[in-house]
PyMOL CGO cylinders between C-alpha atoms (Angstrom):
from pymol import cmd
from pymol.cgo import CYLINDER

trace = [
    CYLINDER, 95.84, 100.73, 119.54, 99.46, 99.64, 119.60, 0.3, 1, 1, 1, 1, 1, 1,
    CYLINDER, 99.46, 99.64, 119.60, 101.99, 101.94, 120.36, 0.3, 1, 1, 1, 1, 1, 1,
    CYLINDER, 101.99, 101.94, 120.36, 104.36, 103.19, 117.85, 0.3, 1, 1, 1, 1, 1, 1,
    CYLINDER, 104.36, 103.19, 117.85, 107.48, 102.70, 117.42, 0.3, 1, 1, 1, 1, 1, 1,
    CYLINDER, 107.48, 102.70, 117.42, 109.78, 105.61, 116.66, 0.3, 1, 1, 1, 1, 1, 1,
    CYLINDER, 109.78, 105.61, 116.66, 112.94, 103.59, 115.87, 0.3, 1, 1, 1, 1, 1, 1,
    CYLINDER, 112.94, 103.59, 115.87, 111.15, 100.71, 113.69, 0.3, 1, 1, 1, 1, 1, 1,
    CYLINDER, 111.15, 100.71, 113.69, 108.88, 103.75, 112.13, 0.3, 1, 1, 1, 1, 1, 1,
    CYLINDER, 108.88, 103.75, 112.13, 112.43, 105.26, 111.22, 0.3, 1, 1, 1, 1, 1, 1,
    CYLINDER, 112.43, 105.26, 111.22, 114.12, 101.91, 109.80, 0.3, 1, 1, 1, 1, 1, 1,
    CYLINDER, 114.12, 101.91, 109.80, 110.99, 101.22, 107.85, 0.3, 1, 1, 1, 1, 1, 1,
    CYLINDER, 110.99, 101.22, 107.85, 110.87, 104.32, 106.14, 0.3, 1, 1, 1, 1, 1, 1,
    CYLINDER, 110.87, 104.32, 106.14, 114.09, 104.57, 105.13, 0.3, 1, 1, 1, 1, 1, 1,
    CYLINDER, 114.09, 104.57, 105.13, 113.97, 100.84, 103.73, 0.3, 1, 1, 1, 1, 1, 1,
    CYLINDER, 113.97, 100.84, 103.73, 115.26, 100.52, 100.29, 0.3, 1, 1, 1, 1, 1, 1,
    CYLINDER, 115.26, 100.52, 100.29, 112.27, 98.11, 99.12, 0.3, 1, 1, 1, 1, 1, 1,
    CYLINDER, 112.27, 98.11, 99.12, 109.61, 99.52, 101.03, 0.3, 1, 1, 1, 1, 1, 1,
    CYLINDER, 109.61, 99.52, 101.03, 106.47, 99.01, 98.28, 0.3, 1, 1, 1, 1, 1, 1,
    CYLINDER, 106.47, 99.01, 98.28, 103.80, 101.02, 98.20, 0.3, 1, 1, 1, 1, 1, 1,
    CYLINDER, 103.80, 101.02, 98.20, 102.99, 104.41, 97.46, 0.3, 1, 1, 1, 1, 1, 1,
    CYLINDER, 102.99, 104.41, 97.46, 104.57, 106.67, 100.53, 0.3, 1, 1, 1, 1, 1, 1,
    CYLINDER, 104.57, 106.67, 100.53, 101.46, 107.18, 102.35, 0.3, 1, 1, 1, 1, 1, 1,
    CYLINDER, 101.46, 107.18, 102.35, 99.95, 109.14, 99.34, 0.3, 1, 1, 1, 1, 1, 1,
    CYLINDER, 99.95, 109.14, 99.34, 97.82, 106.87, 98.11, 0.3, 1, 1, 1, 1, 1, 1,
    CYLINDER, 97.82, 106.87, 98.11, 93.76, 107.48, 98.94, 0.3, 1, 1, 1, 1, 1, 1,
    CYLINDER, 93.76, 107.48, 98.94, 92.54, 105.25, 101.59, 0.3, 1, 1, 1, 1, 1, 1,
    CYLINDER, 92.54, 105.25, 101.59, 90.65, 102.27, 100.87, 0.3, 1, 1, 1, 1, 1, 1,
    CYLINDER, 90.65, 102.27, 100.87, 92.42, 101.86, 97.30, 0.3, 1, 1, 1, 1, 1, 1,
    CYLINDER, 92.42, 101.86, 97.30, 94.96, 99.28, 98.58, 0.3, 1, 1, 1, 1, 1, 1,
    CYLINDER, 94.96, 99.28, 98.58, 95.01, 96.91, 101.54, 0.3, 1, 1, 1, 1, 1, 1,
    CYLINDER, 95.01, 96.91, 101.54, 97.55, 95.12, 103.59, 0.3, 1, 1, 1, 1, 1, 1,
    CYLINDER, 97.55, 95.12, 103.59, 97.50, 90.91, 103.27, 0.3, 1, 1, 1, 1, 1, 1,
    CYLINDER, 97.50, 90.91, 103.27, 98.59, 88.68, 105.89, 0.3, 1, 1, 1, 1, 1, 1,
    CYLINDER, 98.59, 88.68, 105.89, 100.04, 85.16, 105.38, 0.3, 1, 1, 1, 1, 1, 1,
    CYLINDER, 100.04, 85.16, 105.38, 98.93, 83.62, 108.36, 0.3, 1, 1, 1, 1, 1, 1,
    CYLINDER, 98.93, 83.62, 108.36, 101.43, 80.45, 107.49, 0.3, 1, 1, 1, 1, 1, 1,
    CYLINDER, 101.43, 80.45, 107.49, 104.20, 83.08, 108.39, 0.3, 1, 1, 1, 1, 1, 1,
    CYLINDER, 104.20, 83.08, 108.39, 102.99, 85.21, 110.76, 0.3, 1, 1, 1, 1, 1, 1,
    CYLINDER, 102.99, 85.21, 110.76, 104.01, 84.90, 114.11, 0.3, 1, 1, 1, 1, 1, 1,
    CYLINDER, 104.01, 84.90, 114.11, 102.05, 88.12, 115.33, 0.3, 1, 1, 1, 1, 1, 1,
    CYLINDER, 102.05, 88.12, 115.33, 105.40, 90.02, 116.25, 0.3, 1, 1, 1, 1, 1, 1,
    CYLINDER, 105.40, 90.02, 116.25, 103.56, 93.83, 116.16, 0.3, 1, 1, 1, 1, 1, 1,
    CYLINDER, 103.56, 93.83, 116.16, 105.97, 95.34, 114.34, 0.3, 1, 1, 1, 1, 1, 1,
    CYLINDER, 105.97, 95.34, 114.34, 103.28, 95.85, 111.32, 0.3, 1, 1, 1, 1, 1, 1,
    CYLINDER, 103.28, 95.85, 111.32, 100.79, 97.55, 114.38, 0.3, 1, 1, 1, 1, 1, 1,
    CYLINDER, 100.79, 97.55, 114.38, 103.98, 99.54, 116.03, 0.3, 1, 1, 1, 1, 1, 1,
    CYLINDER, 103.98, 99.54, 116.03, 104.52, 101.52, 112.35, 0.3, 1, 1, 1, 1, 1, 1,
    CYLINDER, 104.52, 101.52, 112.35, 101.78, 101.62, 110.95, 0.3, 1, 1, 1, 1, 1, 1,
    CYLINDER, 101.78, 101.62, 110.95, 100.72, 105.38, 110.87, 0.3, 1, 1, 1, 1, 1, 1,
    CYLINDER, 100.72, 105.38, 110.87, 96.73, 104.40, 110.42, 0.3, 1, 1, 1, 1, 1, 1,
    CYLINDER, 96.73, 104.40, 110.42, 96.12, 101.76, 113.47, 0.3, 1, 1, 1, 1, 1, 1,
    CYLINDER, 96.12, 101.76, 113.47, 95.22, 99.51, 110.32, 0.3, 1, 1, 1, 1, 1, 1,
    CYLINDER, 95.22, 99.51, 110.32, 96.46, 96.57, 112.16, 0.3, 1, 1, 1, 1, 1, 1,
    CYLINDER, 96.46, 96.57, 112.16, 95.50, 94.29, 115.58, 0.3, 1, 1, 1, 1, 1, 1,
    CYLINDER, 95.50, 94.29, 115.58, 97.52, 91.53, 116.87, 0.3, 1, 1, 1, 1, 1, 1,
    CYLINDER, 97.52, 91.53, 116.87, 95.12, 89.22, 118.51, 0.3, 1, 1, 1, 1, 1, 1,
    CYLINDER, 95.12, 89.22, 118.51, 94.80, 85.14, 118.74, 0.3, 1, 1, 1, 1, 1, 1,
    CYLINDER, 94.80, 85.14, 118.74, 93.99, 83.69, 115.86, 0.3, 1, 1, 1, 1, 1, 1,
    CYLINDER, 93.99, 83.69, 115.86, 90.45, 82.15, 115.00, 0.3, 1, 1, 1, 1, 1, 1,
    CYLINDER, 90.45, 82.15, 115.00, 90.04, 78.74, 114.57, 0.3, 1, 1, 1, 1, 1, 1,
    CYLINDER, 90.04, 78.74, 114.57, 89.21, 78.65, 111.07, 0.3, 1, 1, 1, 1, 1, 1,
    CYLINDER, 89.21, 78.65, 111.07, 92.36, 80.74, 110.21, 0.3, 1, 1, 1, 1, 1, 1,
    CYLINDER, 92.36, 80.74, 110.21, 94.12, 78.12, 112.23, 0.3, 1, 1, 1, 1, 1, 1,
    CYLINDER, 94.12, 78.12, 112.23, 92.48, 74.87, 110.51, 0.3, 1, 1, 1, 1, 1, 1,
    CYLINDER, 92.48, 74.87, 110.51, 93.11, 76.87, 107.20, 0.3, 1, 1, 1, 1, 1, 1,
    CYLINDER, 93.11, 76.87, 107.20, 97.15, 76.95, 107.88, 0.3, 1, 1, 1, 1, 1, 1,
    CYLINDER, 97.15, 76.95, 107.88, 99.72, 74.25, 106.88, 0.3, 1, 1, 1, 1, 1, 1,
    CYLINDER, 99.72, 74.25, 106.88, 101.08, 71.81, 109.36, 0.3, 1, 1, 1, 1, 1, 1,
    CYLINDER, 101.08, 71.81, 109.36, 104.33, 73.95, 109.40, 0.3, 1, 1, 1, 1, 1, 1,
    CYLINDER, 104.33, 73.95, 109.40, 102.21, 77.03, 109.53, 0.3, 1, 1, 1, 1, 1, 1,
    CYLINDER, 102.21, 77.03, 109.53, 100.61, 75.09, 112.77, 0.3, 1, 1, 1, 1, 1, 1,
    CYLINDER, 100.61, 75.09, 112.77, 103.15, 74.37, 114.57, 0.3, 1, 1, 1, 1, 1, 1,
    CYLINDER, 103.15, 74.37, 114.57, 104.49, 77.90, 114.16, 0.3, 1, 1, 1, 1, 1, 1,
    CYLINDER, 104.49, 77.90, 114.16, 100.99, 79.30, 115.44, 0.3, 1, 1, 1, 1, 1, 1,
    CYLINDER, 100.99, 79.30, 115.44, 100.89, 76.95, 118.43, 0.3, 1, 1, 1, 1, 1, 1,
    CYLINDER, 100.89, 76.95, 118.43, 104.75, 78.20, 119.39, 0.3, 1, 1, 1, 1, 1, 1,
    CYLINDER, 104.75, 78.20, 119.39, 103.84, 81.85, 119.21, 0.3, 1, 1, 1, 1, 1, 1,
    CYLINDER, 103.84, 81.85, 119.21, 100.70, 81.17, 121.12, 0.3, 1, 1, 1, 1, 1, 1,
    CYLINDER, 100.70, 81.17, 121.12, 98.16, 81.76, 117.73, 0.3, 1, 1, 1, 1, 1, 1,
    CYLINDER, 98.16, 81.76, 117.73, 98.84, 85.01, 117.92, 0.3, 1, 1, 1, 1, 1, 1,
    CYLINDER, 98.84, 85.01, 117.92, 98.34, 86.81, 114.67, 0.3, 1, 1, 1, 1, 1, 1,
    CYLINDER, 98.34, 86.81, 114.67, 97.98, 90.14, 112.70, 0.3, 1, 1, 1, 1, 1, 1,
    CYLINDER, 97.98, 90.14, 112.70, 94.35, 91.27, 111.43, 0.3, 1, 1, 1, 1, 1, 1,
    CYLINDER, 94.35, 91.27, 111.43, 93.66, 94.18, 109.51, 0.3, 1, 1, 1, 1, 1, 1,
    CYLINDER, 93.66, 94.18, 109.51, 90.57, 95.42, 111.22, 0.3, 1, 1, 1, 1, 1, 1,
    CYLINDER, 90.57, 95.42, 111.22, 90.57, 99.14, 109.62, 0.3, 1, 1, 1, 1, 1, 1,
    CYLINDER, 90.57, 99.14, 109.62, 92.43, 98.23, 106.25, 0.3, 1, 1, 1, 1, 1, 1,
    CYLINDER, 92.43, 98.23, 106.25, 90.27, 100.71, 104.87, 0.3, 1, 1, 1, 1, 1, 1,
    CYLINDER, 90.27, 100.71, 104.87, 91.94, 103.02, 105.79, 0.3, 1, 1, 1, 1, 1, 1,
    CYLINDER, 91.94, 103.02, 105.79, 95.69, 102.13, 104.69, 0.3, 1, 1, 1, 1, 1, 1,
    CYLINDER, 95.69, 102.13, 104.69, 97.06, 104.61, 102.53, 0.3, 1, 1, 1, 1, 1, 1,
    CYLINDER, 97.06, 104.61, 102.53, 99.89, 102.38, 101.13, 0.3, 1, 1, 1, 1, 1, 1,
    CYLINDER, 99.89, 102.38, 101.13, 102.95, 103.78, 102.92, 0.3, 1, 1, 1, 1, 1, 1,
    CYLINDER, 102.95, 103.78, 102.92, 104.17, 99.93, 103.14, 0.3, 1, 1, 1, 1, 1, 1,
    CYLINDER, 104.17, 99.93, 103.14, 105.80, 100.46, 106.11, 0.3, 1, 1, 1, 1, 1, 1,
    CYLINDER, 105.80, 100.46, 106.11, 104.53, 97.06, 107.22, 0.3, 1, 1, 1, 1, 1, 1,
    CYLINDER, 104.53, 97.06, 107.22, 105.92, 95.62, 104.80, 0.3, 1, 1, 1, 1, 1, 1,
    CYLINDER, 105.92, 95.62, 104.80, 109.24, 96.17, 105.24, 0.3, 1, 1, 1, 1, 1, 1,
    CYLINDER, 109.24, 96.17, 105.24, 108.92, 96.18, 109.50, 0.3, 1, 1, 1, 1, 1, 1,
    CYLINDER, 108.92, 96.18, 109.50, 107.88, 92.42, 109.57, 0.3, 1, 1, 1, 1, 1, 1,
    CYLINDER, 107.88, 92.42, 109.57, 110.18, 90.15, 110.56, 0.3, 1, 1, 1, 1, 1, 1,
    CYLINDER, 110.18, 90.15, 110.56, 108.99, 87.41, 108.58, 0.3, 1, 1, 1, 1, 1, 1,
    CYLINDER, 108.99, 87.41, 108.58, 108.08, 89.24, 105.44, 0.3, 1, 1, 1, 1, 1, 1,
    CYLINDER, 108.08, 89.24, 105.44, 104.28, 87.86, 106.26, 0.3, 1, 1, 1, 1, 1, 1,
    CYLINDER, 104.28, 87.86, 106.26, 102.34, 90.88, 104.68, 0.3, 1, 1, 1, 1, 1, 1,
    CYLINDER, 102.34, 90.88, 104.68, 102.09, 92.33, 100.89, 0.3, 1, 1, 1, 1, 1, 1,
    CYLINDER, 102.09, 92.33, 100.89, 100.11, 95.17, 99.77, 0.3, 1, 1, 1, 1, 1, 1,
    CYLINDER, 100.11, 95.17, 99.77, 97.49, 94.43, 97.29, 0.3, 1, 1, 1, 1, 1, 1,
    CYLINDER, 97.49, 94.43, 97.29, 94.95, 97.30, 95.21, 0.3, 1, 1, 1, 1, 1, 1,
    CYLINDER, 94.95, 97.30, 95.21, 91.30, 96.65, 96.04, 0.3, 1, 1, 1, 1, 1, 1,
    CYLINDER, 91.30, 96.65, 96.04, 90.58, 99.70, 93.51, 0.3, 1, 1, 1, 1, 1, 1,
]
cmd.load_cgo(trace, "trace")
């Protein structure tokens, strides 16, 4: 579990296009997606995130090979370090990662 964040938890939720459906949504009905080409595994999406829906870990080798030669190089510089959404069942669509990362490398999406 990362630790949160009180000042990016602030600036996020007071972010004029923060998406999403202010934490009200039920969980499981919408999930966050990373674009790995972009992510540089920052944890600002894990330090607001009020659900622990995120992990910043090294990315796998497929999700590596998978990335553009930009996307790559990027990875290798920031040591493959990446977001993963290991409990994105239970987001509840507050999209306050959305609007915390630095590199606008997630979007929410509805799985139902």
């Amino acid at each position: 579990m990362t630790p949160k964040n009180p000042a990016k938890v602030k600036a996020a939720a007071a972010h004029p296009a923060r998406p999403g459906e202010q934490c009200q949504a039920p969980a499981g009905t919408w999930a966050p997606v990373v674009n790995r080409n972009r992510c540089e595994g920052k944890v600002d999406c894990a330090e607001v995130c009020p659900h622990d829906v995120f992990a910043i870990t090294r990315m796998t080798d497929a999700d590596f090979a998978a990335l553009s030669f930009v996307g790559k190089l990027k990875a290798t510089v920031h040591g493959r370090k990446t977001a993963y959404t290991p409990n994105a069942d239970a987001c509840r669509a507050c999209g306050l990662c959305v609007v915390a990362c630095p590199e606008k490398a997630i979007s929410l999406q509805r799985v139902a």
